[in-house]
OpenMM code with the backbone's topology and positions (N, CA, C; nanometers):
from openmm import Vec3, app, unit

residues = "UNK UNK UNK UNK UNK UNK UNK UNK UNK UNK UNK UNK UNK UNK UNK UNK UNK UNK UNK UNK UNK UNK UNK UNK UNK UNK UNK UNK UNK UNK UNK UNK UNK UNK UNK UNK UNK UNK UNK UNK UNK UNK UNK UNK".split()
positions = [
    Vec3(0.0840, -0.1189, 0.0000),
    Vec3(0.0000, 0.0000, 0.0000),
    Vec3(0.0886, 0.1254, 0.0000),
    Vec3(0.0640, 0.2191, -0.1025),
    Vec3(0.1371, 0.3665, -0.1015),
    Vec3(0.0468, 0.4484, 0.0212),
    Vec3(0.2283, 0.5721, 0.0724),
    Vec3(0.1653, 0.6387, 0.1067),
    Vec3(0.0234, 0.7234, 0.0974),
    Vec3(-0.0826, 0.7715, 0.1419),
    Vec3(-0.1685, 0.8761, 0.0943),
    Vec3(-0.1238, 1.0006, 0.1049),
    Vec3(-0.0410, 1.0580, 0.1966),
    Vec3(0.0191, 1.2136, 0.1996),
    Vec3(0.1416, 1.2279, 0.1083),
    Vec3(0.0902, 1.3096, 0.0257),
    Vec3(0.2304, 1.3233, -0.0643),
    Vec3(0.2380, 1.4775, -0.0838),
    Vec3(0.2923, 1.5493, 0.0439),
    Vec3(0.3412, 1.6789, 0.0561),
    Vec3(0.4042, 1.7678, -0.0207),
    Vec3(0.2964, 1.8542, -0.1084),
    Vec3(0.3936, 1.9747, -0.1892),
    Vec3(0.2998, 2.1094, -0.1516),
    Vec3(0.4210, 2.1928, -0.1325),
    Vec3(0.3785, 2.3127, -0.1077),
    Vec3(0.2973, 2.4169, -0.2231),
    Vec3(0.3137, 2.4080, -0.3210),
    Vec3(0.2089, 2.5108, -0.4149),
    Vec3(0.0528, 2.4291, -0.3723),
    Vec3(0.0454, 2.2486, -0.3810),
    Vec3(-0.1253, 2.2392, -0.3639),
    Vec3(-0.1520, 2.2591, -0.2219),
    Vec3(-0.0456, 2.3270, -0.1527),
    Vec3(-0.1632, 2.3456, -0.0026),
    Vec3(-0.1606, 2.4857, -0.0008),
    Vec3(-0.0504, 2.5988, -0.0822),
    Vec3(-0.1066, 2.7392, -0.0579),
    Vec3(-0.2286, 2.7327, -0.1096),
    Vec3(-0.2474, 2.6714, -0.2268),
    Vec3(-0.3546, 2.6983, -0.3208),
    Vec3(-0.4841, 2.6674, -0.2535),
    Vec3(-0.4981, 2.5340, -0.2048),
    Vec3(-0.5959, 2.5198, -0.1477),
    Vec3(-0.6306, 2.5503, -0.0038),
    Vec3(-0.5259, 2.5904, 0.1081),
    Vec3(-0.5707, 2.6188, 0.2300),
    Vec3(-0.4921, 2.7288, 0.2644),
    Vec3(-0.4284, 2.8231, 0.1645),
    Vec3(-0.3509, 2.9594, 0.2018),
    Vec3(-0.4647, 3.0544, 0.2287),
    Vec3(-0.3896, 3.2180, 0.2856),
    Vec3(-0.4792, 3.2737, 0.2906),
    Vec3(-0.5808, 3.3609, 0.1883),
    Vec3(-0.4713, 3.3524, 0.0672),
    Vec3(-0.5332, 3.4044, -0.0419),
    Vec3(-0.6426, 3.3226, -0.0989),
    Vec3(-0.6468, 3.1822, -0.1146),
    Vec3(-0.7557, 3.0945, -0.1283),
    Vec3(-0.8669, 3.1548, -0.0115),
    Vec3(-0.8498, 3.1433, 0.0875),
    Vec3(-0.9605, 3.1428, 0.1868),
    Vec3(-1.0238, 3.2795, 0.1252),
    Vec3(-0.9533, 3.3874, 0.0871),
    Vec3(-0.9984, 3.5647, 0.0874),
    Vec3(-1.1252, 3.5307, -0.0218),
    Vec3(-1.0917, 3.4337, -0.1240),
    Vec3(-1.1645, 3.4427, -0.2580),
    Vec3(-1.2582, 3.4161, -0.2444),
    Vec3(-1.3399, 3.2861, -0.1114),
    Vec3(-1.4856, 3.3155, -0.1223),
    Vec3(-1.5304, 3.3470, 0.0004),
    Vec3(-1.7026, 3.3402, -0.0217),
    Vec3(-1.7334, 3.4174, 0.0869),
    Vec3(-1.7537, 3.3097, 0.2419),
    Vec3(-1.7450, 3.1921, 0.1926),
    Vec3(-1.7145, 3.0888, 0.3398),
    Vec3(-1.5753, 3.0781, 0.3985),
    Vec3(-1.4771, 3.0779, 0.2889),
    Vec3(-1.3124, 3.1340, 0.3152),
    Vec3(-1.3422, 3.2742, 0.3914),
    Vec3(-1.3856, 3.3095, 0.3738),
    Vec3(-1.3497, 3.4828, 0.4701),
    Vec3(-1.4587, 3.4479, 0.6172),
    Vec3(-1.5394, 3.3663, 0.5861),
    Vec3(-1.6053, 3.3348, 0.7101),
    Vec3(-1.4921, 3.2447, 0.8055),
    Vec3(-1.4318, 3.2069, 0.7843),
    Vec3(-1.3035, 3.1200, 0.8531),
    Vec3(-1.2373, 3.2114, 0.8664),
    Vec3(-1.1811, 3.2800, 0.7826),
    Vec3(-1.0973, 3.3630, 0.8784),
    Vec3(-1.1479, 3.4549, 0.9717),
    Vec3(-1.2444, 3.4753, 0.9605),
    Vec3(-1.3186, 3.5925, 1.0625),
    Vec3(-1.3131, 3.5223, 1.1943),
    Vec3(-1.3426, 3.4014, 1.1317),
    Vec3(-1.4101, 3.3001, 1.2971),
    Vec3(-1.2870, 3.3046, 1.3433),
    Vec3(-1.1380, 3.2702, 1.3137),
    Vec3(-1.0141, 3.2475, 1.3454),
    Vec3(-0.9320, 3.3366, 1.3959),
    Vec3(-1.0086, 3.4891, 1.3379),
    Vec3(-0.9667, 3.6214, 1.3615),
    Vec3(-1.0353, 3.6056, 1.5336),
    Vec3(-1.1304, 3.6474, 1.5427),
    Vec3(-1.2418, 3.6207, 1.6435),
    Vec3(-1.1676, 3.5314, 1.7618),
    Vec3(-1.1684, 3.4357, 1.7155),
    Vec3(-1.0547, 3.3103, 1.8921),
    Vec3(-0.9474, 3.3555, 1.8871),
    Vec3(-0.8845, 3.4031, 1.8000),
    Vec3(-0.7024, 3.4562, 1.8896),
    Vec3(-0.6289, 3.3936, 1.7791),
    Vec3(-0.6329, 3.3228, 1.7083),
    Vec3(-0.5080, 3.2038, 1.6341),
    Vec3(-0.4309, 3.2978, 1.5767),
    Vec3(-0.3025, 3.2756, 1.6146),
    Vec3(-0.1766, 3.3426, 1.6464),
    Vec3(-0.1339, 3.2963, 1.4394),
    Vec3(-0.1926, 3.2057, 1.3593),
    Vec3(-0.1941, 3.1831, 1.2352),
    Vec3(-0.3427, 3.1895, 1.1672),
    Vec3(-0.3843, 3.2668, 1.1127),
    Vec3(-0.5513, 3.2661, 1.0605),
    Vec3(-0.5420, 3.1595, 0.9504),
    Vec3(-0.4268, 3.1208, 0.8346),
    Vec3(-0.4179, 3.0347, 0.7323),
    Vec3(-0.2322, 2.9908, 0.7386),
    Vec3(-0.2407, 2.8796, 0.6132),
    Vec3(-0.1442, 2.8601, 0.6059),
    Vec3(-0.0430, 2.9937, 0.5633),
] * unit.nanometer
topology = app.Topology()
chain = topology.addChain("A")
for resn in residues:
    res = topology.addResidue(resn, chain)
    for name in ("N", "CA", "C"):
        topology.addAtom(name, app.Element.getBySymbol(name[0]), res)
């Protein structure tokens, strides 16, 4: 059986950076919520 995590950095800005999150309007609801509790990182 192959690994399942196969770690590269452009598909996780893309999909969980903060510029992804800005583009829709449930992405900006996460960061608000994240803004909101304190997280010392809002995205990758």
């Amino acid at each position: 059986m192959s690994q399942t995590y196969q770690p590269k950095n452009k598909k996780r800005k893309t999909t969980h950076g903060f510029l992804a999150r800005k583009k829709t309007s449930n992405g900006k609801n996460v960061l608000l919520r994240r803004l909101r509790k304190g997280r010392k990182k809002l995205s990758v």
